[in-house]
VOPAGU-2260 file (C-alpha; in pm, 1 decimal, decimal comma):
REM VOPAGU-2260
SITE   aa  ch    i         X         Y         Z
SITE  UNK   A    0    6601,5   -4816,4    4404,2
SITE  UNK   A    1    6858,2   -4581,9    4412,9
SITE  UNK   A    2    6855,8   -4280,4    4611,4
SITE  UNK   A    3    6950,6   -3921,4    4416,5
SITE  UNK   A    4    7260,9   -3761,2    4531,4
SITE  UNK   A    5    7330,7   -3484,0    4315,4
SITE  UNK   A    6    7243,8   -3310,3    4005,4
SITE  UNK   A    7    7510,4   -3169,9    3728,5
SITE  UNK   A    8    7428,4   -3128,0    3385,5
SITE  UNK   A    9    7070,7   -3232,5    3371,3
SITE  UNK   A   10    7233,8   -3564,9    3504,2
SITE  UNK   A   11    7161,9   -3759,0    3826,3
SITE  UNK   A   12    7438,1   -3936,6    3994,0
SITE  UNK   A   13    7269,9   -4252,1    4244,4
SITE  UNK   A   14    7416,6   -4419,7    4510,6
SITE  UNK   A   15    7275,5   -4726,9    4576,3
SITE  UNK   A   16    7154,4   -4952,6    4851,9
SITE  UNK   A   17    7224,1   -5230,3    4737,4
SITE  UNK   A   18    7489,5   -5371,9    4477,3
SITE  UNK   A   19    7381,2   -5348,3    4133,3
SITE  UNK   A   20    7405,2   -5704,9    3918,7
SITE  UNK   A   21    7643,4   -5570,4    3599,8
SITE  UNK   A   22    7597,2   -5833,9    3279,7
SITE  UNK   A   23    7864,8   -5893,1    3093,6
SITE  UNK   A   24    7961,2   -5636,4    2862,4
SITE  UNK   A   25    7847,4   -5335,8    3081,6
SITE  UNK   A   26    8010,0   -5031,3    3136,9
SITE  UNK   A   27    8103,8   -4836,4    3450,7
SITE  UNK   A   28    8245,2   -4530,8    3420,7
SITE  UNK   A   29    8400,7   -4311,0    3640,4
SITE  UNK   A   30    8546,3   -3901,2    3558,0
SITE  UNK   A   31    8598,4   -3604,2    3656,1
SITE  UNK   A   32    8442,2   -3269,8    3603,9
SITE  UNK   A   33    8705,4   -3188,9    3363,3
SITE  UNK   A   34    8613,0   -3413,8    3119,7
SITE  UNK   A   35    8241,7   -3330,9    3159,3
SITE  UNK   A   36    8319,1   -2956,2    3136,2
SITE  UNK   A   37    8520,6   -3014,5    2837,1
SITE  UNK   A   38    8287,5   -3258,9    2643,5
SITE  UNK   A   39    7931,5   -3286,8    2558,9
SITE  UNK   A   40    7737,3   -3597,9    2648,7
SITE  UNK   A   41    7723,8   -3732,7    2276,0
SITE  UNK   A   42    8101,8   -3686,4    2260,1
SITE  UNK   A   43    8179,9   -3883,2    2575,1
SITE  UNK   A   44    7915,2   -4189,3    2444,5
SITE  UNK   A   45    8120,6   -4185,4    2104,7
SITE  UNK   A   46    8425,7   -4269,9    2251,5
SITE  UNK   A   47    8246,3   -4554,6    2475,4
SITE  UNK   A   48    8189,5   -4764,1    2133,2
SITE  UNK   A   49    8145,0   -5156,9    2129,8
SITE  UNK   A   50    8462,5   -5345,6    2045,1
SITE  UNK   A   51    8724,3   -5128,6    2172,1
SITE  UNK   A   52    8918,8   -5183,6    2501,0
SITE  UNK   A   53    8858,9   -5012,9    2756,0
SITE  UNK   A   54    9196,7   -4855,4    2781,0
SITE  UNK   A   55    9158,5   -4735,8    2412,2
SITE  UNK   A   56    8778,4   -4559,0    2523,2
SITE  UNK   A   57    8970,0   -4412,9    2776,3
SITE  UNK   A   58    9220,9   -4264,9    2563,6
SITE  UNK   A   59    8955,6   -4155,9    2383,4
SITE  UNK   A   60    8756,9   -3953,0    2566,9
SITE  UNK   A   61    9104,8   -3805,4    2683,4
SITE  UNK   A   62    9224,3   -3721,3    2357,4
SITE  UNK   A   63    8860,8   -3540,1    2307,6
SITE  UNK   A   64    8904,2   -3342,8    2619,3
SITE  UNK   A   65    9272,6   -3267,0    2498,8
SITE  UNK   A   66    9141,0   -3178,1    2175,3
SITE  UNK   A   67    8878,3   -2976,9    2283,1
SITE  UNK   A   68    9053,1   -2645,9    2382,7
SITE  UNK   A   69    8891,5   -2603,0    2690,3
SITE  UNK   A   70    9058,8   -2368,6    2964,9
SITE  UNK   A   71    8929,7   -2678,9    3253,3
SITE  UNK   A   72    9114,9   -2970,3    3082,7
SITE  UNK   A   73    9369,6   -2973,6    3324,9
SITE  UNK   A   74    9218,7   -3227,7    3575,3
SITE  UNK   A   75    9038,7   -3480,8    3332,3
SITE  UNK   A   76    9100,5   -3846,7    3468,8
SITE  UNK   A   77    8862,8   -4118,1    3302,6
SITE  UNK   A   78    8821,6   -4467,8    3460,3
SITE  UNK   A   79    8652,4   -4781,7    3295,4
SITE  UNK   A   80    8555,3   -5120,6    3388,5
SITE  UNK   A   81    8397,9   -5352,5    3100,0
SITE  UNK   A   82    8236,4   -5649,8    3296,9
């Protein structure tokens, strides 16, 4: 079970114990706060559709925080891994 670490945006981010067993097609995803200050939740989970690469999700969501016209879109870095 994981352990909370820390809240932001009515989300909880977990560190776990022990290693977590992905299956294949999983996501992990990995940003910074500028691309959750610039996007809502529902924006960021359209961009992670089925059937694209990850690269290409990534250059979605970036092209969404780009987009966006936030004033904190200066520092949004987006990292996938499909298993």
């Amino acid at each position: 079970m994981g352990i909370p670490y820390n809240f932001f945006n009515n989300w909880i981010i977990e560190f776990f114990s022990k290693p977590l067993a992905l299956r294949p097609g999983d996501l992990v995803v990995m940003m910074t706060d500028g691309v959750s200050y610039a996007l809502k939740w529902s924006q960021i989970e359209d961009c992670l559709r089925r059937g694209m690469s990850a690269q290409d999700m990534a250059k979605g969501i970036i092209a969404a925080v780009e987009s966006s016209g936030k004033d904190d879109r200066d520092n949004a870095a987006v990292l996938i891994f499909e298993n």
